[in-house]
OpenMM code with the backbone's topology and positions (N, CA, C; nanometers):
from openmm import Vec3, app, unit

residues = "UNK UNK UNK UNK UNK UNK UNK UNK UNK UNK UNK UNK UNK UNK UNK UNK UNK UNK UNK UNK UNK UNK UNK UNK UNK UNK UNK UNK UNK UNK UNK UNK UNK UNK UNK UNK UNK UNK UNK UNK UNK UNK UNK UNK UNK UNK UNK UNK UNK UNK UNK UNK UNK UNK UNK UNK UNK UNK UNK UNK UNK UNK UNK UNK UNK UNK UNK UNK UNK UNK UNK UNK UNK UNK UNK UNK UNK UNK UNK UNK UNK UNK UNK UNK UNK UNK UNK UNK UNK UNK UNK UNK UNK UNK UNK UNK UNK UNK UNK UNK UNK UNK UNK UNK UNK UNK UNK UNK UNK UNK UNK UNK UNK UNK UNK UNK UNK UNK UNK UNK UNK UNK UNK UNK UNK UNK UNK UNK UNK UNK UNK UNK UNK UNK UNK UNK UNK UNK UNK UNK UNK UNK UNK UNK UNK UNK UNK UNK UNK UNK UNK UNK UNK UNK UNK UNK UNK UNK UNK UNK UNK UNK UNK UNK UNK UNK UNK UNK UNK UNK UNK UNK UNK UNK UNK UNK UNK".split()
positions = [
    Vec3(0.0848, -0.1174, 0.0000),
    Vec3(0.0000, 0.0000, 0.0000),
    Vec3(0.0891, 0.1234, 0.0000),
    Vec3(0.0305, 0.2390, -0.0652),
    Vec3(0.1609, 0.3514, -0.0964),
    Vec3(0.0157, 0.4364, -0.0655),
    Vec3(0.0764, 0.5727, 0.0525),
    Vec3(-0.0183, 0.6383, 0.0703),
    Vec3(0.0470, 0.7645, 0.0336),
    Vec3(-0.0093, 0.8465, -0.0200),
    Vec3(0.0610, 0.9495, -0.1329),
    Vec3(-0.0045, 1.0735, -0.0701),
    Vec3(0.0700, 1.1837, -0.0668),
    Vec3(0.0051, 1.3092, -0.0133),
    Vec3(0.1330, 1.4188, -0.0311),
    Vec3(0.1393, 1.4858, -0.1618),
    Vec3(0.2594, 1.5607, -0.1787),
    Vec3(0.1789, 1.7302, -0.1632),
    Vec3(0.3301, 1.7857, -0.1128),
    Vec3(0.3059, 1.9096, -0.0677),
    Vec3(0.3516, 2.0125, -0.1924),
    Vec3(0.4322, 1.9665, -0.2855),
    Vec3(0.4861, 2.0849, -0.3739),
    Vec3(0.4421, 1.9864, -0.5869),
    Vec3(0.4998, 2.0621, -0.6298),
    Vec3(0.4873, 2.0224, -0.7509),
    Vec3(0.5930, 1.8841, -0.7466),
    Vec3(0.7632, 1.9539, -0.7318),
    Vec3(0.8469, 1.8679, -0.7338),
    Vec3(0.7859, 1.7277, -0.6502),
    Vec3(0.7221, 1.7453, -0.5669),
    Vec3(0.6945, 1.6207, -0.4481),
    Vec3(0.5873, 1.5264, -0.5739),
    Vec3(0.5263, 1.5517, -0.6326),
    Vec3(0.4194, 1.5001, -0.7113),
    Vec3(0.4855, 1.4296, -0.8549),
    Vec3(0.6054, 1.5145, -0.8861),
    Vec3(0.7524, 1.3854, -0.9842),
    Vec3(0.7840, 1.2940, -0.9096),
    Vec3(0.8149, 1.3287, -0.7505),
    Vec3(0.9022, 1.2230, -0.7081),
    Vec3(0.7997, 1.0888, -0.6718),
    Vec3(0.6749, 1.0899, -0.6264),
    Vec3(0.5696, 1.0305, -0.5988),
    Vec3(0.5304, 0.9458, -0.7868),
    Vec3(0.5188, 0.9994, -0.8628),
    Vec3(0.4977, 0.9183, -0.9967),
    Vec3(0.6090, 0.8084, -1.0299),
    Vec3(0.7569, 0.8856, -0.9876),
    Vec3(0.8271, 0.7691, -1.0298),
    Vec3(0.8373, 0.7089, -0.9122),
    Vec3(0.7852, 0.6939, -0.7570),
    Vec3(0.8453, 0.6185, -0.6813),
    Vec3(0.6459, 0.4901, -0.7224),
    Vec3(0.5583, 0.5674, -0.7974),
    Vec3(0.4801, 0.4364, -0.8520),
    Vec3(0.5384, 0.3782, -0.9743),
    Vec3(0.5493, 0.4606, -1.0201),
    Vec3(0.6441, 0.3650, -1.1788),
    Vec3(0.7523, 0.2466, -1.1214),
    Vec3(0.8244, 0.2741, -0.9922),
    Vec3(0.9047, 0.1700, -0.9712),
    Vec3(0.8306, 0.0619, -0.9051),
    Vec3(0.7635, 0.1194, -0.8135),
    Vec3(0.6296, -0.0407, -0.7593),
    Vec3(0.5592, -0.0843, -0.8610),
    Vec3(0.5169, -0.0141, -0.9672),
    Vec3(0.4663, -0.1109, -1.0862),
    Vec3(0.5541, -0.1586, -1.1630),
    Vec3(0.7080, -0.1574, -1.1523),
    Vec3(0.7834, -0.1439, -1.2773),
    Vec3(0.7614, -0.1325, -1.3853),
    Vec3(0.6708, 0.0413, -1.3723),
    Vec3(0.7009, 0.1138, -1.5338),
    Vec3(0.7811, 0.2335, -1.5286),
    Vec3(0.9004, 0.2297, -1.4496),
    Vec3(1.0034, 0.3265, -1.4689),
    Vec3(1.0121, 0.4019, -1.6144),
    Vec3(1.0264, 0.3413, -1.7160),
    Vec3(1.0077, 0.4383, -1.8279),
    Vec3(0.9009, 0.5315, -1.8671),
    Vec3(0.7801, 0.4959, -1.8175),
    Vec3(0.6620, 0.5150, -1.8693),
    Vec3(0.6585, 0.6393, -1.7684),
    Vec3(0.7100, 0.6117, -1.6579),
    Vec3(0.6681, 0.7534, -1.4963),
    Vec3(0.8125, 0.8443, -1.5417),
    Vec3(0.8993, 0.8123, -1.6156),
    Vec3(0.9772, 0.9011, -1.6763),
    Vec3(0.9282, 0.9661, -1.7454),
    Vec3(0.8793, 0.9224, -1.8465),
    Vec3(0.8380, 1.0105, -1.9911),
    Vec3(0.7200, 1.1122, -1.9221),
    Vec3(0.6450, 1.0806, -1.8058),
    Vec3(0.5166, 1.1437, -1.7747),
    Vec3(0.5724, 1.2535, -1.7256),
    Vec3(0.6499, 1.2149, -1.6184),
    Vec3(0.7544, 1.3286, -1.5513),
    Vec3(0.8033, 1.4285, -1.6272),
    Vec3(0.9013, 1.4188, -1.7408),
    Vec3(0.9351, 1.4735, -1.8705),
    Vec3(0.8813, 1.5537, -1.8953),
    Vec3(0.6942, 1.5202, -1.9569),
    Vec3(0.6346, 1.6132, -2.0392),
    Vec3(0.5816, 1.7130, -1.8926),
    Vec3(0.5430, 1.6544, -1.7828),
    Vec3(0.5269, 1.7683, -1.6936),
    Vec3(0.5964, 1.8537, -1.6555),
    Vec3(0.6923, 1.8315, -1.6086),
    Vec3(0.8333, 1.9310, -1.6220),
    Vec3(0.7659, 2.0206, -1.7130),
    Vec3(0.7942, 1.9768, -1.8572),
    Vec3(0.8298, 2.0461, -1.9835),
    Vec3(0.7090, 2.1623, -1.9691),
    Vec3(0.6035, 2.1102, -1.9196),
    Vec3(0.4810, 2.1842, -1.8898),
    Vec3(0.4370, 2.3063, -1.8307),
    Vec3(0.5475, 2.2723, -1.6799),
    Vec3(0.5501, 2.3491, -1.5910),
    Vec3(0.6810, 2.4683, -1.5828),
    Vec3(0.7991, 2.3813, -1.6839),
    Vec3(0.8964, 2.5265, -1.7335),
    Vec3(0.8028, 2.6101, -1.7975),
    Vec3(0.7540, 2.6010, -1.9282),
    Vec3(0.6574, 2.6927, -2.0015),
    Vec3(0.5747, 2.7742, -1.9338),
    Vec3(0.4736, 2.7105, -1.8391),
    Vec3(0.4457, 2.8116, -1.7008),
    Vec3(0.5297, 2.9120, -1.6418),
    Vec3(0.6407, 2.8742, -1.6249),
    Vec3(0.7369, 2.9695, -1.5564),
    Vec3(0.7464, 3.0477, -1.6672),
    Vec3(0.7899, 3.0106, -1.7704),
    Vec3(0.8735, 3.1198, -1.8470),
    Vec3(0.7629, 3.1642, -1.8902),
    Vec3(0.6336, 3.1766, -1.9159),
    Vec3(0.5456, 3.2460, -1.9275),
    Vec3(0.4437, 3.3927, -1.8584),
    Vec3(0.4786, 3.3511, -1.6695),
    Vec3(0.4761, 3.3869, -1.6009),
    Vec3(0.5664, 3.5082, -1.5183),
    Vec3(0.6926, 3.4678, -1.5788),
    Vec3(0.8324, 3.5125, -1.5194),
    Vec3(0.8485, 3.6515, -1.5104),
    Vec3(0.8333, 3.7341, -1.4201),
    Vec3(0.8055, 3.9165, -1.4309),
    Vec3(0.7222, 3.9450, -1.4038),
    Vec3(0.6119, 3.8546, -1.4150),
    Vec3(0.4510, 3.9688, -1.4014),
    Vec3(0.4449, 3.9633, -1.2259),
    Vec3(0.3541, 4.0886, -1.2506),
    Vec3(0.3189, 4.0594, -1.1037),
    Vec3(0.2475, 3.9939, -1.0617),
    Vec3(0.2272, 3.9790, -0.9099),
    Vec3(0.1615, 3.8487, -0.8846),
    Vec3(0.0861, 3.8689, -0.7944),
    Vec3(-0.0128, 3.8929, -0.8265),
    Vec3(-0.2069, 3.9385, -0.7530),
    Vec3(-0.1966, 3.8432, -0.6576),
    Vec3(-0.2678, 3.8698, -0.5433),
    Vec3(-0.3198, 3.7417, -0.4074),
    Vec3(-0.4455, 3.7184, -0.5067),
    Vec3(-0.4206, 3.5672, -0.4527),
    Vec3(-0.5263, 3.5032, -0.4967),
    Vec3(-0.5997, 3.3935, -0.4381),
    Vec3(-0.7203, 3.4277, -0.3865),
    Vec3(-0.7863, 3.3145, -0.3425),
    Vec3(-0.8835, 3.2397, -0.3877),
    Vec3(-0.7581, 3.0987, -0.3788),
    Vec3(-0.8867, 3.0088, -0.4505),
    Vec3(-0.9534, 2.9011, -0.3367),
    Vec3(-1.0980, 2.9170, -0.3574),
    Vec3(-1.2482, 2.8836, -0.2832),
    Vec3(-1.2747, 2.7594, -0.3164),
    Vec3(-1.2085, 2.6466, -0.2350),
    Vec3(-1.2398, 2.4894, -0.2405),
    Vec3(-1.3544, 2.4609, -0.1879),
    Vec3(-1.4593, 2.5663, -0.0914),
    Vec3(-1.5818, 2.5134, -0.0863),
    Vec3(-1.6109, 2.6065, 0.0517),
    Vec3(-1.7546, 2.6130, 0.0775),
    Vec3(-1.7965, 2.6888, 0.1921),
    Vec3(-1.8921, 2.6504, 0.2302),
    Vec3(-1.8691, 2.5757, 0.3367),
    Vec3(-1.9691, 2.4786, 0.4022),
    Vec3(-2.0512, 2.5542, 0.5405),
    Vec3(-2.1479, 2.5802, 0.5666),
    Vec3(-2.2520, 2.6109, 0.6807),
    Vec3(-2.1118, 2.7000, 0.7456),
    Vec3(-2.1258, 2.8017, 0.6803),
    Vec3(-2.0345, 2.9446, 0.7027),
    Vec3(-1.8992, 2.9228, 0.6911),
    Vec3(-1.8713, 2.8128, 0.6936),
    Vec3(-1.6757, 2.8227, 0.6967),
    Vec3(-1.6334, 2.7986, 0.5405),
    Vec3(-1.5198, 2.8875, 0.5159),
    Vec3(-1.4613, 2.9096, 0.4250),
    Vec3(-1.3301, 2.8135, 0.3924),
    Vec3(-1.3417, 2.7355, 0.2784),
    Vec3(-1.2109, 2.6382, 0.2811),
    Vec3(-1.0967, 2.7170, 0.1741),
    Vec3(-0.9757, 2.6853, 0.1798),
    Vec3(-0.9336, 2.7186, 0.0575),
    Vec3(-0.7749, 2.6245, 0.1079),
    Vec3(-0.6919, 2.6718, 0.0208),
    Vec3(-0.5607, 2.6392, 0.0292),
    Vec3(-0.5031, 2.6437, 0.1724),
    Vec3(-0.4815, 2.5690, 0.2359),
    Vec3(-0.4050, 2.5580, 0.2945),
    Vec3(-0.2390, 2.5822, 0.3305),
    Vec3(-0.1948, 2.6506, 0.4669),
    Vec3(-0.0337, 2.6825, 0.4587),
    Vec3(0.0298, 2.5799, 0.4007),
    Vec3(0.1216, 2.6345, 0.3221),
    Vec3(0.2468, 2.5229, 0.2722),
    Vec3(0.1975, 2.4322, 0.2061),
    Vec3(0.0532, 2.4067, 0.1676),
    Vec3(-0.0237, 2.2594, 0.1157),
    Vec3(0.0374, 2.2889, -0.0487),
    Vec3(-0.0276, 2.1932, -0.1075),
    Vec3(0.0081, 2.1835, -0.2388),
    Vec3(-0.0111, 2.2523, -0.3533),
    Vec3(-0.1900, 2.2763, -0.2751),
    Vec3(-0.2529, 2.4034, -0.3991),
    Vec3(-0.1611, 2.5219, -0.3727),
    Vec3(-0.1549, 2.5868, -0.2684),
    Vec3(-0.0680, 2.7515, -0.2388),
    Vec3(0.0642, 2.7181, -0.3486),
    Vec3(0.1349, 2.6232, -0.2926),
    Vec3(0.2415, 2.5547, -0.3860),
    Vec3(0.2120, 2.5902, -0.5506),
    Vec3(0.1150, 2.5337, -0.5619),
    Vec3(0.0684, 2.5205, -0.7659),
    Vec3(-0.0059, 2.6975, -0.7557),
    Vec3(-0.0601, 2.7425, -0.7055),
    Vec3(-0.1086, 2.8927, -0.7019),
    Vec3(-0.0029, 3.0170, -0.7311),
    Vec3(0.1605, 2.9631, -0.6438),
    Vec3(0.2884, 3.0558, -0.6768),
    Vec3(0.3093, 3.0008, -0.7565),
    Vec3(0.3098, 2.8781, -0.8320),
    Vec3(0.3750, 2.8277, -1.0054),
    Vec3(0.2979, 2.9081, -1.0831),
    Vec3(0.2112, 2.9285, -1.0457),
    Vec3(0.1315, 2.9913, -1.2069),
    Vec3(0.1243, 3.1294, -1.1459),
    Vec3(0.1703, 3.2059, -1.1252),
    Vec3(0.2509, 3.3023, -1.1011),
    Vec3(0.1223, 3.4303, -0.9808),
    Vec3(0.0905, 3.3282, -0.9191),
    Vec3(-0.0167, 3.4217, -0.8200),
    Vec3(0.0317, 3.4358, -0.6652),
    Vec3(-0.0355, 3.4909, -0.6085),
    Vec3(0.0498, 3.5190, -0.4158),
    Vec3(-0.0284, 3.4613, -0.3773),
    Vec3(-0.0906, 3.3029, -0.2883),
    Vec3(-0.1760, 3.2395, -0.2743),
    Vec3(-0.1988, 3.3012, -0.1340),
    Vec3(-0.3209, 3.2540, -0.0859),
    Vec3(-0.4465, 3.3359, -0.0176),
    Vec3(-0.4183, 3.1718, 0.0766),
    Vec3(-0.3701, 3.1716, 0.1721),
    Vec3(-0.3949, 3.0517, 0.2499),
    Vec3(-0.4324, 3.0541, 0.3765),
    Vec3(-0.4914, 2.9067, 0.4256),
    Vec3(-0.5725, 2.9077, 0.5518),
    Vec3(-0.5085, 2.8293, 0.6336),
    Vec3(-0.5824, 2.7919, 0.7559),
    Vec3(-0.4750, 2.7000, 0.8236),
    Vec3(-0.4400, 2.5877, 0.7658),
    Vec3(-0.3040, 2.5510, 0.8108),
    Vec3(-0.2275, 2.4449, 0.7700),
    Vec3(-0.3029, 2.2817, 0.7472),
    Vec3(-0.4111, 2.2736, 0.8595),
    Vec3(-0.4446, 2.1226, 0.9054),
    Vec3(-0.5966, 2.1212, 0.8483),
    Vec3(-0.6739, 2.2236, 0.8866),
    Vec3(-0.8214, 2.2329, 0.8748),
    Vec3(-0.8340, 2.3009, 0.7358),
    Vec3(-0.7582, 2.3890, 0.6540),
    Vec3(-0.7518, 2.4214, 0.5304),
    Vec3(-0.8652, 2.5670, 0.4743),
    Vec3(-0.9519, 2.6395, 0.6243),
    Vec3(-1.0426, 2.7069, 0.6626),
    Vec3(-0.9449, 2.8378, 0.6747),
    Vec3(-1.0222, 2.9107, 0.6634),
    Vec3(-1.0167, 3.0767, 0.6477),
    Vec3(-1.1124, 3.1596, 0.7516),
    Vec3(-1.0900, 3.1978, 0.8251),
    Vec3(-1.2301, 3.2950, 0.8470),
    Vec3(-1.2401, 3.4627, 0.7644),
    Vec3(-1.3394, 3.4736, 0.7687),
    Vec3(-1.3752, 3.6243, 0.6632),
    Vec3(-1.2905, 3.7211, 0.7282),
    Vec3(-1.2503, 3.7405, 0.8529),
    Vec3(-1.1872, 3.8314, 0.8619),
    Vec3(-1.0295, 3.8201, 0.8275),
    Vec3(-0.9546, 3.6906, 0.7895),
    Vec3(-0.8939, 3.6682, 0.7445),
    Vec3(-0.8930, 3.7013, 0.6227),
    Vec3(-0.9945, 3.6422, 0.5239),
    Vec3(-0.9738, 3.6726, 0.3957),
    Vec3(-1.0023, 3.8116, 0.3851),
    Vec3(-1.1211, 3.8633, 0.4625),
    Vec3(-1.0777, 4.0433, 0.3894),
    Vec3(-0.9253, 4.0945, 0.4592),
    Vec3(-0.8951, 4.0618, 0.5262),
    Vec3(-0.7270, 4.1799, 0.5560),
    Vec3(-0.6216, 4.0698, 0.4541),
    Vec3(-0.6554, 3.9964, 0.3961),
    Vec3(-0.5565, 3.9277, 0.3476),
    Vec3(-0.6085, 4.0290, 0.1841),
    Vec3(-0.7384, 4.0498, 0.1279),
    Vec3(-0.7720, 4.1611, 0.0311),
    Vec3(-0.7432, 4.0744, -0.1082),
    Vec3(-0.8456, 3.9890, -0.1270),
    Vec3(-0.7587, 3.9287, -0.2544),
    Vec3(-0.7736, 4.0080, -0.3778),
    Vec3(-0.6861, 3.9764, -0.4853),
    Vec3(-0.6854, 4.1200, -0.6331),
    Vec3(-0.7865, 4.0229, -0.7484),
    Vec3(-0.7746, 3.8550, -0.6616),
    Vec3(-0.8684, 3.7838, -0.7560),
    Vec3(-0.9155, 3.6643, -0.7146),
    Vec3(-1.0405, 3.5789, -0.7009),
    Vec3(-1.1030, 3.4837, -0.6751),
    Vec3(-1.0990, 3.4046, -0.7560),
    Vec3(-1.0691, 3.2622, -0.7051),
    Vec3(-1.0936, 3.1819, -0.8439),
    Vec3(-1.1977, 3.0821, -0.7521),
    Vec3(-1.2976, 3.0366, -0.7983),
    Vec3(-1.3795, 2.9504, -0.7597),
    Vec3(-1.3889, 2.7555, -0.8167),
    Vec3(-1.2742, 2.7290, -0.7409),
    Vec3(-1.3229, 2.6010, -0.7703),
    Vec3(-1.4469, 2.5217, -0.7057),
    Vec3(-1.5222, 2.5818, -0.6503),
    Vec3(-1.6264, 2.4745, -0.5785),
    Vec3(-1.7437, 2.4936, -0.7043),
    Vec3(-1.7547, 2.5846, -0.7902),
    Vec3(-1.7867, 2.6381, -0.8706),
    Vec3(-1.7934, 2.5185, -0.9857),
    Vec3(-1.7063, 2.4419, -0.9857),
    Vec3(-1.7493, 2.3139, -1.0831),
    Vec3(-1.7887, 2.2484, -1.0493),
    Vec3(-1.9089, 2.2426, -0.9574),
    Vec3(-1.9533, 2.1403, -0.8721),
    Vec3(-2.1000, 2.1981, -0.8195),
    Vec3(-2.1228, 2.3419, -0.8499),
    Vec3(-2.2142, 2.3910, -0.8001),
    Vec3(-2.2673, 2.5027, -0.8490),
    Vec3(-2.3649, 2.4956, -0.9797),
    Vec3(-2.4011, 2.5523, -1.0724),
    Vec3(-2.4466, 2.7379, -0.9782),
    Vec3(-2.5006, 2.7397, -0.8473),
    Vec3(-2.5347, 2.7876, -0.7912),
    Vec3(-2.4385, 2.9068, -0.7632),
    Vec3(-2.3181, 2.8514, -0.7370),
    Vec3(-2.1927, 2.9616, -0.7292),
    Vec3(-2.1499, 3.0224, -0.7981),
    Vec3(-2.1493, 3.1579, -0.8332),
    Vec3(-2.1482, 3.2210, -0.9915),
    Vec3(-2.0257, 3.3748, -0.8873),
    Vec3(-2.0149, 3.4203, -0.9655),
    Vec3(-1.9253, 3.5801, -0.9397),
    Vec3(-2.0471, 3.6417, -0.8716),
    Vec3(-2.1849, 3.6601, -0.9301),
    Vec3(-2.2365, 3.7230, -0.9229),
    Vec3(-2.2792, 3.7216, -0.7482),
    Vec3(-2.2771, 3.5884, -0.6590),
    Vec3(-2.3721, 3.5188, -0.5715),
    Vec3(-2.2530, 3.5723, -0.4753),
    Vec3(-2.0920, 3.5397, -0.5226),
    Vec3(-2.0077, 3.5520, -0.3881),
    Vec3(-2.0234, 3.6930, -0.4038),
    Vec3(-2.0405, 3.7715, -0.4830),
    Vec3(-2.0373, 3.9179, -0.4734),
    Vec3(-2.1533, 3.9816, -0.4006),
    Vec3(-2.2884, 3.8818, -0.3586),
    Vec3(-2.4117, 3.8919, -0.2798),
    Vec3(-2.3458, 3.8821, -0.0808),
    Vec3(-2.2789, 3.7988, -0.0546),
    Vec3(-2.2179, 3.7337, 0.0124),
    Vec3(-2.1660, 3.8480, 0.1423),
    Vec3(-2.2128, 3.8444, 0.2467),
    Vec3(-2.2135, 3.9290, 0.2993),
    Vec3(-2.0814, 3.9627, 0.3784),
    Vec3(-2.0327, 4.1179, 0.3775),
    Vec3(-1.8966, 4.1407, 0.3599),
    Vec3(-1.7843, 4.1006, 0.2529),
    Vec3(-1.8239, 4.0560, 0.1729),
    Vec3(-1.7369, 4.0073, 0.0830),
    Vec3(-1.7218, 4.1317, -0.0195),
    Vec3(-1.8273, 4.2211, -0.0387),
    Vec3(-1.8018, 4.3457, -0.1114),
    Vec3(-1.7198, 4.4656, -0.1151),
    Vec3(-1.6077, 4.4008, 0.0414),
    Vec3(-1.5052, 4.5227, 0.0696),
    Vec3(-1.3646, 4.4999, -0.0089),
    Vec3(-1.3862, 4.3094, -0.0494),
    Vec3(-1.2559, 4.2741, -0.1227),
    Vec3(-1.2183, 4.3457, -0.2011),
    Vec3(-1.0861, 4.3765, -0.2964),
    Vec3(-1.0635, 4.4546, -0.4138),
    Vec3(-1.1415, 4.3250, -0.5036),
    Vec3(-1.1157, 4.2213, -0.5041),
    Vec3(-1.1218, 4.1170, -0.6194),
    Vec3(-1.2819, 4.1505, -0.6646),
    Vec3(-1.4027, 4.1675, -0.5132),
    Vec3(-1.5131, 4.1691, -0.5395),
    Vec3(-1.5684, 4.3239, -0.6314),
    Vec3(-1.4822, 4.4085, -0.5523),
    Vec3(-1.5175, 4.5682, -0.5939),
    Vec3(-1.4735, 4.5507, -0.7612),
    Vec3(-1.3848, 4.4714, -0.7719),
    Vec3(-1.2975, 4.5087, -0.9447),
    Vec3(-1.3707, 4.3712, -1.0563),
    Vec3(-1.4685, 4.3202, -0.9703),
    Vec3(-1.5195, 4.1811, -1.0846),
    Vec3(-1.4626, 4.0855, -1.1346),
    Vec3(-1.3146, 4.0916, -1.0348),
    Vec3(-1.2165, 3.9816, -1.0353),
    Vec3(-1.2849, 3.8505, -0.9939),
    Vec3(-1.3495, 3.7917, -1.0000),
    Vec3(-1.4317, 3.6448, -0.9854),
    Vec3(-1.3723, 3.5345, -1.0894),
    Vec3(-1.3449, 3.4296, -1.0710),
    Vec3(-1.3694, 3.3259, -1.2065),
    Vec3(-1.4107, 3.2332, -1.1253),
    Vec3(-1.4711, 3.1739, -1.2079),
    Vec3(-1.4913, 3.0308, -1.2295),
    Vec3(-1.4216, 2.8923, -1.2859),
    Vec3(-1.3413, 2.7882, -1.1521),
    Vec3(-1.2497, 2.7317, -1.2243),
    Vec3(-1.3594, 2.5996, -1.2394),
    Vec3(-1.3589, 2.5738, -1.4165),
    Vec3(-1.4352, 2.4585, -1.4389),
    Vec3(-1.3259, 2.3325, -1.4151),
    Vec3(-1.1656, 2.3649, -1.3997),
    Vec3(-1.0687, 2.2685, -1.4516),
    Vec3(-1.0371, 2.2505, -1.2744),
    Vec3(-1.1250, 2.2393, -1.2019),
    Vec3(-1.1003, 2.1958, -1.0337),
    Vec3(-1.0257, 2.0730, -1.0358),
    Vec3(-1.1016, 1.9610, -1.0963),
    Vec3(-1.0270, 1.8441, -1.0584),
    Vec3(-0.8718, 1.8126, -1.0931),
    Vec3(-0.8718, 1.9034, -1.1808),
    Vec3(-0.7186, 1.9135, -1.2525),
    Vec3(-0.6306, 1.9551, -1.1508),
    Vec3(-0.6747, 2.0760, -1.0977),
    Vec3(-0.5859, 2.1528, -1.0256),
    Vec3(-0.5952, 2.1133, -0.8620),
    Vec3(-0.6967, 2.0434, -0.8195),
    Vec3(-0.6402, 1.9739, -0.6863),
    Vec3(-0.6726, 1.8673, -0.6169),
    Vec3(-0.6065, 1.7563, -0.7749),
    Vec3(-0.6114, 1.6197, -0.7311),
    Vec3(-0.4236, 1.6114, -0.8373),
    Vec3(-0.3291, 1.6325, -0.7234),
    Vec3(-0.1993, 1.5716, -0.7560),
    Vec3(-0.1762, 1.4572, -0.8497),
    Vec3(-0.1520, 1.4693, -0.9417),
    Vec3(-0.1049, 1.2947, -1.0531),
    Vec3(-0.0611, 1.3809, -1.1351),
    Vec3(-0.0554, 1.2714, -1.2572),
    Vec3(-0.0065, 1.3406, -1.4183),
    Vec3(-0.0943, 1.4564, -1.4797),
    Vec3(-0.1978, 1.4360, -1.4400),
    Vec3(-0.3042, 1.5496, -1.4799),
    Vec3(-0.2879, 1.7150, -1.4363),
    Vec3(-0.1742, 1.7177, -1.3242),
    Vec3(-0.1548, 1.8491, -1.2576),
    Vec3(-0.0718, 1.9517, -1.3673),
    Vec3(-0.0389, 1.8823, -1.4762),
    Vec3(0.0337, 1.9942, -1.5435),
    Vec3(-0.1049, 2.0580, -1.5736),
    Vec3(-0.2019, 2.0116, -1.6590),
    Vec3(-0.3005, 2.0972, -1.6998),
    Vec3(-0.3454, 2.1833, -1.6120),
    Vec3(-0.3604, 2.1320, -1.4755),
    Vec3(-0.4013, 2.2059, -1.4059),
    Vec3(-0.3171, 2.3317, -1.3420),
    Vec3(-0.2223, 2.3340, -1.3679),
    Vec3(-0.0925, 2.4382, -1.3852),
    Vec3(-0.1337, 2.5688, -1.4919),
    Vec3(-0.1197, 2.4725, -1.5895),
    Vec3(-0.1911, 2.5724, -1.6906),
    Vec3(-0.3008, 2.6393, -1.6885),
    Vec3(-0.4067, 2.5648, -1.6387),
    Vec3(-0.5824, 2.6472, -1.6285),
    Vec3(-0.5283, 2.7255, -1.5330),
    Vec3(-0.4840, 2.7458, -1.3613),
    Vec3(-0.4406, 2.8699, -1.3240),
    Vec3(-0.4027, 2.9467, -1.3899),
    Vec3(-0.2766, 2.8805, -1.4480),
    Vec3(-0.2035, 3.0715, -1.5181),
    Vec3(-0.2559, 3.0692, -1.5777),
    Vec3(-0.3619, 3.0357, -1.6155),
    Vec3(-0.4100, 3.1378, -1.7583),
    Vec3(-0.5638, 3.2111, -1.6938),
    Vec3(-0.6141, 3.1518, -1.5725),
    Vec3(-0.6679, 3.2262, -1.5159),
    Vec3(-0.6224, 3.3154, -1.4155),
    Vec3(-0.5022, 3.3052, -1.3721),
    Vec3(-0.4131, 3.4351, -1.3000),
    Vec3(-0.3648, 3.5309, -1.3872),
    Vec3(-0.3235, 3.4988, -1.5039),
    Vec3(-0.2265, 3.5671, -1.5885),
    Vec3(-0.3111, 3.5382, -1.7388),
    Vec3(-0.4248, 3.5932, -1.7455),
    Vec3(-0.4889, 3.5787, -1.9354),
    Vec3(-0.4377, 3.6233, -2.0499),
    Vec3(-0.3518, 3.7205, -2.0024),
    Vec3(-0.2928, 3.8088, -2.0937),
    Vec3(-0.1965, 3.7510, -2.1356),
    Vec3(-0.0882, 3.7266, -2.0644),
    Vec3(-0.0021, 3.6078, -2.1090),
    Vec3(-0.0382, 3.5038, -2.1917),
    Vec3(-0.1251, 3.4533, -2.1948),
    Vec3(-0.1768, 3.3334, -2.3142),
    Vec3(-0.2336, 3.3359, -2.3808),
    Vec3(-0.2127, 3.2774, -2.5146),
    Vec3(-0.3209, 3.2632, -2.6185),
    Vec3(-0.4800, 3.2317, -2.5934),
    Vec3(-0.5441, 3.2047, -2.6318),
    Vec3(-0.6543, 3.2182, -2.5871),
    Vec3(-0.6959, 3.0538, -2.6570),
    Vec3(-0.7739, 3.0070, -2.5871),
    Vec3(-0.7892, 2.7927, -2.6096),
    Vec3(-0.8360, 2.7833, -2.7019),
] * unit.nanometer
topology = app.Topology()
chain = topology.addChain("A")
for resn in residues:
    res = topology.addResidue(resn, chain)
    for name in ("N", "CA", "C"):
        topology.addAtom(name, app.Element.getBySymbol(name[0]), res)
């Protein structure tokens, strides 16, 4: 049994090839490794200079508590790759309280609970009481991340999900899909 729980990008290479060697497909968790890398340089060098907005991204808000990234966790981790200042909560419980997130002032929201809950729109957190003092809320900085599962479920799939951030932190920077 291999119980897997990586904290950074790099931690999520070393975790693929330490399954490629329990399955012995070392080549195969190479080549995956490879193109992610290759994935996540392009991120950088895409990213590299701009500035870098706080950003909080909204894993879900359950009977008033606010979840998001967690200290040092993996998402905050993938949030500074794609070139944003991540918005994090406690380390263990992964919760925010509002008065946290307004002095923390994010420049942009990204909503992943939002692929999961037709109900959650820009328009609804901008209803949301106190939430209208944010800059992100005052400036219509809202998105909607449809690419959630990408971006915080760790495997081979995390390059994409690398990418759907920066290109929702940084639009300008990228071509358009």
């Amino acid at each position: 049994v291999l119980v897997l729980y990586p904290s950074t990008l790099e931690e999520v290479y070393q975790e693929i090839h330490l399954i490629g060697a329990a399955l012995d497909a070392r080549e195969v968790a190479e080549t995956v490794v490879a193109d992610m890398l290759e994935r996540a340089d392009a991120v950088a060098r895409a990213v590299a200079g701009a500035p870098a907005p706080r950003v909080f991204y909204e894993v879900g808000v359950f009977a008033g508590t606010i979840y998001t990234a967690g200290e040092d966790s993996f998402l905050a981790s993938l949030v500074a790759a794609a070139g944003g200042e991540p918005i994090t909560g406690d380390p263990l419980s992964t919760s925010i309280s509002l008065e946290q997130l307004i002095a923390a002032d994010p420049q942009l929201i990204l909503l992943g609970d939002a692929a999961y809950d037709p109900s959650i729109t820009p328009a609804s957190v901008a209803l949301r009481p106190g939430w209208h003092v944010m800059s992100a809320v005052r400036d219509g900085s809202i998105r909607i991340m449809l690419d959630d599962l990408l971006i915080t479920r760790p495997g081979p799939r995390i390059a994409a999900g690398l990418e759907a951030l920066a290109r929702a932190i940084h639009p300008d920077l990228f071509d358009p899909i």
